[in-house]
C-alpha positions in Angstrom: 49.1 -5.9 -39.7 46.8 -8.1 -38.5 49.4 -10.6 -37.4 50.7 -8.0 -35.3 47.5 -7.0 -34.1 46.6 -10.8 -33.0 50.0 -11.2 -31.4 48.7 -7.6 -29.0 45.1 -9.9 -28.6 47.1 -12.5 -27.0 49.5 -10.3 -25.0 46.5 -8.3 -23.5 44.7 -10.9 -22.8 47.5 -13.5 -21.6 46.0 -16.0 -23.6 47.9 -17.4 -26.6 45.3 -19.3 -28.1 42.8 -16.3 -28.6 41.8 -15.1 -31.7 39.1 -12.2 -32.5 35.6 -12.4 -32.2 33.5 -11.7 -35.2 33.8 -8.2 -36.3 36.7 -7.6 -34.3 39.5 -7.0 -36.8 36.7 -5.2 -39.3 36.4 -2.4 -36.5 39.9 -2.1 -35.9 40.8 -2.1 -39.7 38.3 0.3 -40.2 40.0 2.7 -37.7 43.7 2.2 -39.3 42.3 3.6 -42.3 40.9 6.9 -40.7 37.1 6.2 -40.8 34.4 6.4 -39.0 32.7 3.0 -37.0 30.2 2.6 -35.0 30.4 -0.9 -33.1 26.9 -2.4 -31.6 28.2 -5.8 -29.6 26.8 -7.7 -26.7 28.0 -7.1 -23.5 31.3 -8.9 -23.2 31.8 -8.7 -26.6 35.6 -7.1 -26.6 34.7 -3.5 -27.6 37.1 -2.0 -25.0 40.0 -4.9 -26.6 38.8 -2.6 -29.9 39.7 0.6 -29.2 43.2 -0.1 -27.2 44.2 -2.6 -29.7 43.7 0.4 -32.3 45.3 2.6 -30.2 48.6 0.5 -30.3 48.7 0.2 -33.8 48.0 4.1 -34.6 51.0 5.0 -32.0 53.3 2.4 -33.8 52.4 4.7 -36.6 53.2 8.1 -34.9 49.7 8.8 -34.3 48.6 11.0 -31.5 47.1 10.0 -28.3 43.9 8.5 -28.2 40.5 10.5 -26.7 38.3 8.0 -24.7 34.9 9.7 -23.5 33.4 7.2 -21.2 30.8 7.1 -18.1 32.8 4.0 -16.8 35.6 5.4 -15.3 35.3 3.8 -12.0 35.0 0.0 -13.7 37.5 0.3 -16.4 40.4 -0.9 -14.4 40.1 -4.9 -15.5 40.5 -3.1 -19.3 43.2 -0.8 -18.3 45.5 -3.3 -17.0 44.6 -5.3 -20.4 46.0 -2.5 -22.6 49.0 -1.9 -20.1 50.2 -5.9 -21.1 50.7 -4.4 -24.6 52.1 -1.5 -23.3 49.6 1.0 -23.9 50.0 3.9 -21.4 46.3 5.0 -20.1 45.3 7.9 -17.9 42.0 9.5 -16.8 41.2 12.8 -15.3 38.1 13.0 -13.1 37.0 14.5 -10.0 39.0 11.8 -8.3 42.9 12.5 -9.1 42.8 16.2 -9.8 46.3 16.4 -8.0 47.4 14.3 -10.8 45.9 16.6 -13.2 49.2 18.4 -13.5 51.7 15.0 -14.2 49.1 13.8 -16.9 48.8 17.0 -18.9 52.9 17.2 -18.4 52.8 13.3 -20.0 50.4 14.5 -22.5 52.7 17.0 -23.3 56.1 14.8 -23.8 54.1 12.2 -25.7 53.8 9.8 -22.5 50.5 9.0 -22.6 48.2 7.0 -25.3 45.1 7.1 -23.4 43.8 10.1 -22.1 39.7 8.3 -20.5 37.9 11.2 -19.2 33.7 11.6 -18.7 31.8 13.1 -20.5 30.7 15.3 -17.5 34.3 16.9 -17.8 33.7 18.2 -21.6 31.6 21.0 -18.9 35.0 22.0 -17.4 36.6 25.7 -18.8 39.6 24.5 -16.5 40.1 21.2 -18.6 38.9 22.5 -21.9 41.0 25.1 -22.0 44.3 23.9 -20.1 44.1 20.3 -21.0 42.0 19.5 -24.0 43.2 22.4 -25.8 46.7 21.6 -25.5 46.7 18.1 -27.7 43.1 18.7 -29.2 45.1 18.9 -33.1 46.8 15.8 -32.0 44.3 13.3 -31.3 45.1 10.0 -32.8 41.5 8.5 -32.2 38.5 9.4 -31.0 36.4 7.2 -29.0 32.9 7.3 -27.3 31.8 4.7 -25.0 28.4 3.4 -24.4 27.5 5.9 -27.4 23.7 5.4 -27.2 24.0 7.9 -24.6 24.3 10.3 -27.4 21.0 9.6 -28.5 17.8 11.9 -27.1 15.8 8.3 -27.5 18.6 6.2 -25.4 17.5 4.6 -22.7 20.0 6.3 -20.7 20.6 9.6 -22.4 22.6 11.8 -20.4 23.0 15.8 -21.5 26.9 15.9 -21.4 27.1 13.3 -24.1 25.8 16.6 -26.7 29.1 18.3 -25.9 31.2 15.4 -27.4 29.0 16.3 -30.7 30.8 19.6 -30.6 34.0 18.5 -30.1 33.9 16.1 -33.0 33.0 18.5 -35.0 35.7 21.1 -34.5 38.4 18.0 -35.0 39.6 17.4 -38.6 37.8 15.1 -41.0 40.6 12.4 -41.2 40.6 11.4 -37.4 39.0 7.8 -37.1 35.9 8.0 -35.0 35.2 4.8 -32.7 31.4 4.4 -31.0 30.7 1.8 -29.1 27.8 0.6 -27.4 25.5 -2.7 -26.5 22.2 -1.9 -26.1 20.7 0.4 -29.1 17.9 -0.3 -31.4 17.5 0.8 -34.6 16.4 4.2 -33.6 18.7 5.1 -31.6 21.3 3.4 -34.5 19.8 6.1 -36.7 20.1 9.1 -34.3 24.1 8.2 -33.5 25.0 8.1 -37.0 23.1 11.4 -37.9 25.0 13.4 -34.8 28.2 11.7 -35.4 28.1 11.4 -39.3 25.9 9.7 -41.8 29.1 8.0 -43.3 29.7 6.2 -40.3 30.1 2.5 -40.9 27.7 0.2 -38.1 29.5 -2.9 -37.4 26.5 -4.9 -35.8 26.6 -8.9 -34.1 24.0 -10.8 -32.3 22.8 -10.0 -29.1 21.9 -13.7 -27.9 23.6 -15.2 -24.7 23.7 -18.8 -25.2 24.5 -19.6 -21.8 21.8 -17.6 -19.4 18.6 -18.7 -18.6 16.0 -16.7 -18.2 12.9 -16.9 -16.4 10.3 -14.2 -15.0 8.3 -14.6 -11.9 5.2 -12.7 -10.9 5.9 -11.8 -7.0 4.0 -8.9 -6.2 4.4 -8.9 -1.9 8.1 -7.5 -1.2 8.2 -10.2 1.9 7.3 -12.8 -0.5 10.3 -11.7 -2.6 12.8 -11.7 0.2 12.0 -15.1 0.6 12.2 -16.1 -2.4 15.9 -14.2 -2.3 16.7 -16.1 0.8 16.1 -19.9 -0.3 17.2 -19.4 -4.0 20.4 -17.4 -3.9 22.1 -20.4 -1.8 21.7 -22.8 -4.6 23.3 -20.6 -7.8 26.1 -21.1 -9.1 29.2 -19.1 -8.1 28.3 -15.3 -7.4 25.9 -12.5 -8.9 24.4 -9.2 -8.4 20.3 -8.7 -7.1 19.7 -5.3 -8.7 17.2 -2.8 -6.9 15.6 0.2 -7.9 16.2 2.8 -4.6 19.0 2.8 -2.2 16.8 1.7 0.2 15.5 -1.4 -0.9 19.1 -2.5 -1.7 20.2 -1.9 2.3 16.9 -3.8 3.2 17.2 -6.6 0.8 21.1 -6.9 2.3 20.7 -6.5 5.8 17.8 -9.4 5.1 20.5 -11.5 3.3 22.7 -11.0 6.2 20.0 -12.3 8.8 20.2 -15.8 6.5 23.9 -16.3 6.8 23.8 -14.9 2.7 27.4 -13.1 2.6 25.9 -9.7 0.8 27.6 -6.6 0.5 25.4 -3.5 -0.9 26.3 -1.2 -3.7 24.8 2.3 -4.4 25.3 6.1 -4.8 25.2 7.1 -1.6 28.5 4.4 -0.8 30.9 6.8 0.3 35.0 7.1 0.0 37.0 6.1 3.3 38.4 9.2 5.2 41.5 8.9 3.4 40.1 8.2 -0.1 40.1 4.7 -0.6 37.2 3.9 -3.1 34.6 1.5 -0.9 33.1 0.8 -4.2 36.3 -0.8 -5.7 36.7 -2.9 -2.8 33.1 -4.1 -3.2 33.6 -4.8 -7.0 37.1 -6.8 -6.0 35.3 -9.0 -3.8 32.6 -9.6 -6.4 35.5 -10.1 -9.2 36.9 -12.3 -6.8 34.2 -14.4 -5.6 34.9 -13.3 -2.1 31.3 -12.7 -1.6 28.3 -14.3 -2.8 26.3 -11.5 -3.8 26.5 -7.8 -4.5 23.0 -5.9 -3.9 23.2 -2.9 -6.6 21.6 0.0 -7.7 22.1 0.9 -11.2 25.4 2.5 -10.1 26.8 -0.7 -10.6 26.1 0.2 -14.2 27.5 -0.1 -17.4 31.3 -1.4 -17.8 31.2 -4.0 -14.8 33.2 -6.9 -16.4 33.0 -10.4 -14.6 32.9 -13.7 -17.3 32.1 -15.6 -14.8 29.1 -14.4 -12.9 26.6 -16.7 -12.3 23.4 -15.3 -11.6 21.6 -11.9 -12.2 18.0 -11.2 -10.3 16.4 -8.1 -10.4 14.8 -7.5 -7.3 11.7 -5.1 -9.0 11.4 -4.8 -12.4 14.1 -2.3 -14.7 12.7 0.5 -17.2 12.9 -0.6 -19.9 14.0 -3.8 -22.2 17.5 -1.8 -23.1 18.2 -1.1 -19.2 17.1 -4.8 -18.4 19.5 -7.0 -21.6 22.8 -4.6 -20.5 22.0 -5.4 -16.6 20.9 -9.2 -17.0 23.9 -9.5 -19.3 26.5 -9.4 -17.1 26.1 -13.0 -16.4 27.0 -15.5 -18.2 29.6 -14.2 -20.6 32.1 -17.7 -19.5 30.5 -20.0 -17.9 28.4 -22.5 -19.6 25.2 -21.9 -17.5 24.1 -18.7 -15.5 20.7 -17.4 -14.4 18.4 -14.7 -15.2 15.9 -13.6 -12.9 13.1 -10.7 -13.0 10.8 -10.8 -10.1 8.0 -8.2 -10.8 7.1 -6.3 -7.4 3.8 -4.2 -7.1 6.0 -0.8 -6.5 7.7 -1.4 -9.8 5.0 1.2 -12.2 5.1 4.0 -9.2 9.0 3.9 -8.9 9.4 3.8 -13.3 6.9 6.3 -13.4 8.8 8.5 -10.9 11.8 8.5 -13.1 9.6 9.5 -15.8 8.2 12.2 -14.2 11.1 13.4 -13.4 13.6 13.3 -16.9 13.4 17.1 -17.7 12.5 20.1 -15.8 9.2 21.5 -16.2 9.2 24.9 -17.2 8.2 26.5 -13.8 11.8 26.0 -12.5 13.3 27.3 -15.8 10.9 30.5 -16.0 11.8 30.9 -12.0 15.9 30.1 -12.7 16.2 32.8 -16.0 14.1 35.5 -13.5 16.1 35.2 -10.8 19.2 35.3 -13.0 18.1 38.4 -15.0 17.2 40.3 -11.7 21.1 40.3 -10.9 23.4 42.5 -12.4 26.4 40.3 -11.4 24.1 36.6 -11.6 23.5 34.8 -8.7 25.8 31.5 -7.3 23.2 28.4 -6.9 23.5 29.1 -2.5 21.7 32.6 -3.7 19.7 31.1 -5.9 17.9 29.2 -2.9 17.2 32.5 -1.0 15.3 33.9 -4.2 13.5 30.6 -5.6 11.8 28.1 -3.9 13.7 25.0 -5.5 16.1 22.4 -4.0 19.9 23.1 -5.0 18.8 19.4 -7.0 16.2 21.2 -9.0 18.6 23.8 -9.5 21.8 21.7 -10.5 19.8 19.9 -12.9 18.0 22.7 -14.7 21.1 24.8 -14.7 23.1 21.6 -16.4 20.2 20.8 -18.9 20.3 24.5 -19.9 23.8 24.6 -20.2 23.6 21.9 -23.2 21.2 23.8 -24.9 21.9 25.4 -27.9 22.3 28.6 -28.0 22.2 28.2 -24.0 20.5 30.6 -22.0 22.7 30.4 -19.1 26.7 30.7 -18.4 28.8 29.9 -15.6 31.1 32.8 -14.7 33.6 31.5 -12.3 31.3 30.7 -9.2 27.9 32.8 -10.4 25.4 31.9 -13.3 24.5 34.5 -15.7 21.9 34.9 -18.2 22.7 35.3 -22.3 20.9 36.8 -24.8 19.3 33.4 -25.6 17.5 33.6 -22.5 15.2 36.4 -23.6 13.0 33.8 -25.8 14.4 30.8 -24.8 11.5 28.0 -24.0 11.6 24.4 -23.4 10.4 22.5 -26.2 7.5 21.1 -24.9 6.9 18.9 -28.2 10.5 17.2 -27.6 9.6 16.5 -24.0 6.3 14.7 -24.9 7.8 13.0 -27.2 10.1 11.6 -25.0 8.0 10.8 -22.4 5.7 9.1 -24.5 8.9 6.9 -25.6 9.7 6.3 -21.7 5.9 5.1 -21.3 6.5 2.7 -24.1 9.3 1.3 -23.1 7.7 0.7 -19.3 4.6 -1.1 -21.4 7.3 -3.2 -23.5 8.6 -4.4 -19.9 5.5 -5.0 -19.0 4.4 -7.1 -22.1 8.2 -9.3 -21.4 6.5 -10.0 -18.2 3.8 -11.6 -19.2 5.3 -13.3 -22.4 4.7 -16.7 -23.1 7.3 -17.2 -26.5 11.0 -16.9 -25.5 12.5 -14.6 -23.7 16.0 -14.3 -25.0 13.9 -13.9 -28.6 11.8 -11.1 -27.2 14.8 -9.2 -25.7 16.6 -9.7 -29.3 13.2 -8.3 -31.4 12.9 -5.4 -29.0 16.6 -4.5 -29.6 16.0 -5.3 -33.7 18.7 -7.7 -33.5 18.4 -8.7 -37.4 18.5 -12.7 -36.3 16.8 -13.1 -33.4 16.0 -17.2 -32.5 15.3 -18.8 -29.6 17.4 -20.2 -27.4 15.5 -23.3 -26.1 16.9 -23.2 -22.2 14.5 -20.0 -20.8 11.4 -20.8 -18.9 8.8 -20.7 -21.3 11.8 -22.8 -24.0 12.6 -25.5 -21.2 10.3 -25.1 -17.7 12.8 -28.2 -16.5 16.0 -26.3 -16.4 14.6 -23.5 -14.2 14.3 -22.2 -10.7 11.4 -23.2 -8.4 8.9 -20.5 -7.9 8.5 -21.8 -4.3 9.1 -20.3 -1.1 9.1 -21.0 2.8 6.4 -19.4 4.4 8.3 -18.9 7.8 10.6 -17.6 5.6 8.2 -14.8 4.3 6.4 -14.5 7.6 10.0 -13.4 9.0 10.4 -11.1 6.1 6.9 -9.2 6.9 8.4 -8.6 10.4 11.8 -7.0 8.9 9.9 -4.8 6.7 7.7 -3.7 10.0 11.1 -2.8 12.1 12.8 -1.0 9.1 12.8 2.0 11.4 14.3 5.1 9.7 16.4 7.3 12.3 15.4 11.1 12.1 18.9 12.9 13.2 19.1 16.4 14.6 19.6 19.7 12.5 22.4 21.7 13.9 22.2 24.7 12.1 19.6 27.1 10.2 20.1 27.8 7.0 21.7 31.4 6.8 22.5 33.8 10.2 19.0 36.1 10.9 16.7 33.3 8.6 14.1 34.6 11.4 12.1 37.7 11.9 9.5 36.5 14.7 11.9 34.0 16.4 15.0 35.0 18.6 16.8 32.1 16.9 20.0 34.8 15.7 23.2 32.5 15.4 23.4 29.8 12.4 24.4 27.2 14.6 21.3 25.4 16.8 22.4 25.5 20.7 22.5 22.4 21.7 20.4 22.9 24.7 17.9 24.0 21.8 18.6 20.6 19.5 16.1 18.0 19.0 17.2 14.4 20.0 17.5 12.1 17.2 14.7 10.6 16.5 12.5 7.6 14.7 10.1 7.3 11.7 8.3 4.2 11.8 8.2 3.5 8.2 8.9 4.9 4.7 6.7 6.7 2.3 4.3 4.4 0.6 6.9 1.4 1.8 6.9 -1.7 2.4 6.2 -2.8 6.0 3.7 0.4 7.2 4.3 3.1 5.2 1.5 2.3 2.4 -1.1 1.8 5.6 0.1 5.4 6.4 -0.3 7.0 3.3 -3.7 5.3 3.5 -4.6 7.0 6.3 -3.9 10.0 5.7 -5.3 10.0 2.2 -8.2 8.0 1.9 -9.6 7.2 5.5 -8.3 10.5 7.1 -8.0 8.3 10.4 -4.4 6.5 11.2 -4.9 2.3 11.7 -4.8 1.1 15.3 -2.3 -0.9 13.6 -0.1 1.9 13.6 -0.3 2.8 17.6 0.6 -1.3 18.2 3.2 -0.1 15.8 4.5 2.7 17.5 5.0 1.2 20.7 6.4 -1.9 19.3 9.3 0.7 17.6 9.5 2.4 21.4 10.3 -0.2 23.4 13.1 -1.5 20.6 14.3 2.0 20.7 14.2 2.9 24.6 15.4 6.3 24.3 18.0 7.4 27.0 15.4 9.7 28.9 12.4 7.9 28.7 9.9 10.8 27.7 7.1 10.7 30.4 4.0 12.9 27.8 3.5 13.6 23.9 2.6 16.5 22.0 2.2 16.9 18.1 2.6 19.3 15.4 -1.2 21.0 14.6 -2.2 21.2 11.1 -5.0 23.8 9.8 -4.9 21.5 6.9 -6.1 18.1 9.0 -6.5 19.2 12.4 -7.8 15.7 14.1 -5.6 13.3 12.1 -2.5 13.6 14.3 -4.0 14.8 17.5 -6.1 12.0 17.6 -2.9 9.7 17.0 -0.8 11.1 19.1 -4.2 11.1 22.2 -4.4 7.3 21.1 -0.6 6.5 21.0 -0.4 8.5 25.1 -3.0 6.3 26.4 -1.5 3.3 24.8 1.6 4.0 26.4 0.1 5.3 29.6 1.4 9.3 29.9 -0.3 12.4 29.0 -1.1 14.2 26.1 -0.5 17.5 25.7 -1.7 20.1 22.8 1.0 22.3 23.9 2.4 23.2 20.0 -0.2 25.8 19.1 -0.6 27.5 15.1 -0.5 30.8 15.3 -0.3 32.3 11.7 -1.2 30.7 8.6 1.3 29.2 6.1 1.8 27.3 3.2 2.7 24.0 3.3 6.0 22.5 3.7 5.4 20.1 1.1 5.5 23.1 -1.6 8.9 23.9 0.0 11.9 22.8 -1.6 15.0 24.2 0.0 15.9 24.3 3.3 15.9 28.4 3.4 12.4 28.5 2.0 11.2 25.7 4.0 12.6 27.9 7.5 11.2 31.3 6.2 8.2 29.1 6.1 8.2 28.3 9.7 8.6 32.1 11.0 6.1 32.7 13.4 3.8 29.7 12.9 4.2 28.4 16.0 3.9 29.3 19.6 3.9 27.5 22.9 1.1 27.7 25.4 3.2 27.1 28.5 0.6 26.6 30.6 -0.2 22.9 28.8 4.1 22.5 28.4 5.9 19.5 31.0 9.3 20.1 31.8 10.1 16.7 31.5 11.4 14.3 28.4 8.6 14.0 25.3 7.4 12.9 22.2 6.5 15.6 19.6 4.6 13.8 16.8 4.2 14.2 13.3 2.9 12.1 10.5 5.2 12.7 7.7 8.7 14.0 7.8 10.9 15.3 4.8 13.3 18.0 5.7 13.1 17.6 9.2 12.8 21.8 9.8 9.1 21.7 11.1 10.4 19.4 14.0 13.4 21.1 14.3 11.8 24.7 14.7 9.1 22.8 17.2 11.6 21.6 19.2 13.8 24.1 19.8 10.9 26.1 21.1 9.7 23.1 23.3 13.3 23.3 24.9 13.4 26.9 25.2 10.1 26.6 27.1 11.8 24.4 29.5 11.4 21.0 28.3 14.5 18.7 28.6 14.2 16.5 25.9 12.3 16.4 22.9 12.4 13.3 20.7 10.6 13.3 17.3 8.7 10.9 16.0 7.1 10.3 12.5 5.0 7.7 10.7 7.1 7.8 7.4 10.0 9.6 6.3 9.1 10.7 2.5 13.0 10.9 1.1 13.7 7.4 -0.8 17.3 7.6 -3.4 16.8 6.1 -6.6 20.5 5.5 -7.3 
């Protein structure tokens, strides 16, 4: 069997001198037999040559297809066509080919199909549970789970939908072999795995060190300093690699910088999307990575796990990752066949606000559950999430992810009835566990300190990576900075370089575009504001923020301002007019006015006075507070933050131009206090009304 098994190695991989790594054949073995493995393996390793190489042997035997649950189905395409050399037919289902849902379940059905790969996400489905996975669920010929720390409450990158595959493991019978893979889980998260998926689950373990990557850490706190750095270094690597960034933001900026220095960088996120007729942008950009066709990719972590390329040649994390776990499985990808790739963490001084924002953020608190199960108990028939927005005061985010967290809770206090959500008897005492959520948290803050303490370490670094993951022989590996300073990067960089950078980050202005409809039809009571859709002669212009939130560039002297000094930097109005004259809107606006605030009533008045006589036109207190409201910060949907608005402002016409203007604001989130300003400065008379902010507070961390 073995022989046979080598002889699909060689095929797959279209290489016949290959030959299993270490641990290889024991996995597979271990599957023939029916049992239960669970495989922890460096990135690179082979796990996906694993579970496709079992799957050909159990379908010589007459096995049934095999079930692979995997995040990765976006970057599995390198492994797929592997396991199609050895003729293993593979499918997936996601939200991507449902009009091939119906051919795949027919294959499933005729025996055509030894793969089925679907997410985890899609265990939530009735349609597929009940039409698809209930159609061949007596017949699965191997069960797999990918990147199985996920499974574990105390991953690093635990994800809800993973405790539905528990579930379906356990309603499958005992003598189906069970495969779990995953690189990056210590010994506590080891220990939860094999509890959920079965104490007689056999842990297949090999060392984590990389033997070619060097690894070095450099203390860079200014984000212009960085870009510098970036700029001069990235030229001299070796082949291509991926800067990783924590927010969408920074990885556009950090690009569009690489751009200005002849660097050939594409940028990777979330918020990529599809072309018009569905052609994945992202599998382009991961081609031209694959094939060397660029030098760089600038990623989120949605260039995550799965992302296969032996032969990158540099990884450089742009701010510092979570934790130790998120860093090895990110800083891994280089290296894997090449005899010498690089390493690089630069440490920024955003890096604790944005890790402790995703801290902050893991669960819901128990305000938005309390306010979810109310509203949900209050109607007969439940309530879709669009009427959940008219009755709460959370974001359809906040919603979506306490509705989903609920949903994995057991018993859950919440089911989906076609398009409404309902309330179950669980729901009369159900209560977050606040215990389990500390706990958690405290294990997040932990893992932020360990990355911290790898910062600052003076041993080696591949050594500290391999103790914090309890690799059982960690040793050092004599090439990383503190090993050998010689074989490592220079810490230097151009000053002009830097100097140009500063300047970047101070023209990263962010555009603020138009609404062109309310919320709902009648949102308003005191305004005559009746259809959904915004006239246009009642639209806003697009307009400009000058910086964001707590940024780079201004937005930290802004937050400043308004938090500490309560008086906005002269700075700013040089600032301001700098951002004008690069934007020359089409009707020049000839006087400014500004939203008034009970809450600070000088802070922007006195900007927006200073910022008219810089530029030479009037200012005008024409956007009067009429009626008291809450703030807009407490908002967090678009039909609470309108109701909000109703009958707060008025116009004093006698102080209104009727030519172009400015309306000014410090801070701008959802855009609806502009907006509803606006349209009543153009109703008054005014022509044009162009907003403009001092930071736009909506940064993606994906």
């Amino acid at each position: 069997m073995k022989d046979t098994a080598l002889d699909y190695l060689r095929a797959s991989l279209d290489n016949p001198e290959a030959t299993f790594r270490g641990g290889q054949w024991k996995s597979i073995k271990r599957l023939l037999k029916k049992e239960r493995v669970l495989v922890v393996q460096r990135t690179g390793w082979g796990k996906s040559m694993v579970y496709f190489l079992a799957t050909k042997l159990l379908r010589d035997q007459g096995a049934g297809p095999t079930l692979l649950i995997s995040p990765l189905l976006s970057l599995m395409r390198n492994q797929i066509e592997a396991a199609e050399r050895i003729g293993v037919v593979a499918k997936k289902i996601d939200s991507t080919n449902s009009e091939d849902w119906d051919t795949v379940q027919a294959d499933l059905a005729a025996n055509k199909v030894d793969v089925l790969i679907i997410s985890p996400e899609r265990l939530a489905n009735d349609k597929f549970r009940q039409n698809i996975l209930a159609s061949f669920a007596d017949n699965i010929g191997l069960f797999v789970v990918d990147e199985a720390h996920c499974i574990s409450d105390w991953g690093h990158d635990f994800r809800p939908d993973y405790r539905r595959i528990v579930r379906v493991l356990q309603a499958l019978p005992s003598n189906v072999p069970v495969l779990a893979t995953t690189a990056t889980a210590n010994n506590r998260v080891v220990s939860d795995v094999k509890s959920q998926l079965g104490d007689d689950i056999e842990l297949i373990r090999g060392s984590l060190v990389r033997k070619s990557l060097k690894l070095q850490n450099i203390n860079m706190p200014s984000p212009a300093a960085r870009m510098a750095w970036l700029a001069q270094t990235i030229p001299t690597l070796p082949g291509s690699g991926i800067v990783y960034a924590l927010t969408q933001r920074d990885v556009e900026r950090v690009t569009e910088w690489l751009h200005v220095n002849d660097i050939d960088a594409k940028a990777y996120h979330a918020g990529i999307s599809n072309r018009e007729d569905g052609t994945s942008v992202k599998e382009e950009l991961e081609q031209q990575l694959l094939n060397n066709d660029i030098k760089v990719l600038v990623a989120t972590v949605a260039l995550g796990m799965g992302f296969d390329k032996p032969d990158l040649g540099f990884v450089i994390h742009y701010q510092r990752p979570a934790s130790v776990v998120h860093y090895y499985q990110q800083v891994g990808r280089a290296g894997r066949a090449v005899d010498e790739a690089y390493g690089v963490l630069l440490c920024g001084e955003e890096d604790d606000r944005i890790a402790d924002f995703f801290i902050r953020n893991a669960f819901p608190p128990q305000q938005h559950i309390s306010q979810i199960l109310t509203a949900l108990d209050e109607a007969e028939t439940g309530r879709s999430v669009p009427e959940m927005q008219g009755e709460i005061n959370l974001r359809k985010s906040q919603i979506d992810k306490t509705l989903k967290f609920l949903t994995i809770e057991s018993p859950s206090p919440v089911i989906k009835m076609k398009s409404k959500w309902q309330v179950t008897p669980a729901a009369d005492t159900y209560s977050i566990d606040e215990d389990y959520v500390n706990e958690i948290t405290e294990i997040r803050e932990l893992e932020q300190k360990q990355m911290q303490d790898y910062m600052g370490h003076k041993g080696c670094l591949m050594a500290f990576l391999q103790n914090a993951l309890d690799d059982p022989n960690p040793d050092n590996c004599d090439q990383c900075i503190n090993c050998n300073p010689n074989l490592l990067l220079s810490e230097q960089y151009d000053d002009d370089l830097a100097v140009r950078a500063a300047l970047m980050l101070r023209r990263s202005y962010q555009p603020i575009p138009p609404r062109k409809q309310w919320p709902s039809k009648g949102i308003f009571s005191h305004y005559d504001f009746e259809k959904r859709n915004i006239p246009e002669e009642l639209q806003a212009c697009e307009g400009k923020a000058l910086s964001l939130w707590r940024d780079a560039g201004w937005g930290q002297l802004v937050a400043e301002g308004k938090y500490e000094t309560e008086h906005f930097s002269d700075k700013l109005i040089g600032a301001c007019v700098e951002m004008i004259a690069h934007w020359n809107p089409d009707l020049a606006p000839e006087w400014i006015t500004c939203i008034p605030s009970h809450n600070h009533p000088t802070l922007v008045f006195d900007f927006g006075e200073r910022l008219a006589d810089a530029l030479g036109i009037p200012f005008m207190a024409c956007v009067e507070k009429v009626k008291g409201n809450k703030q807009q910060k407490e908002m967090e949907n678009s039909y609470q933050q309108v109701k909000n608005l109703d009958g707060v402002f008025q116009i004093n016409t006698k102080l209104l131009k009727s030519g172009p203007c400015f309306i000014i604001d410090d801070m701008v989130d959802s855009r609806w206090t502009l907006t509803v300003a606006a349209a009543l400065l153009r109703k008054g008379g005014c022509t044009a009304v162009y907003p403009l902010a001092l930071a736009l507070n909506s940064p993606r961390m994906d």
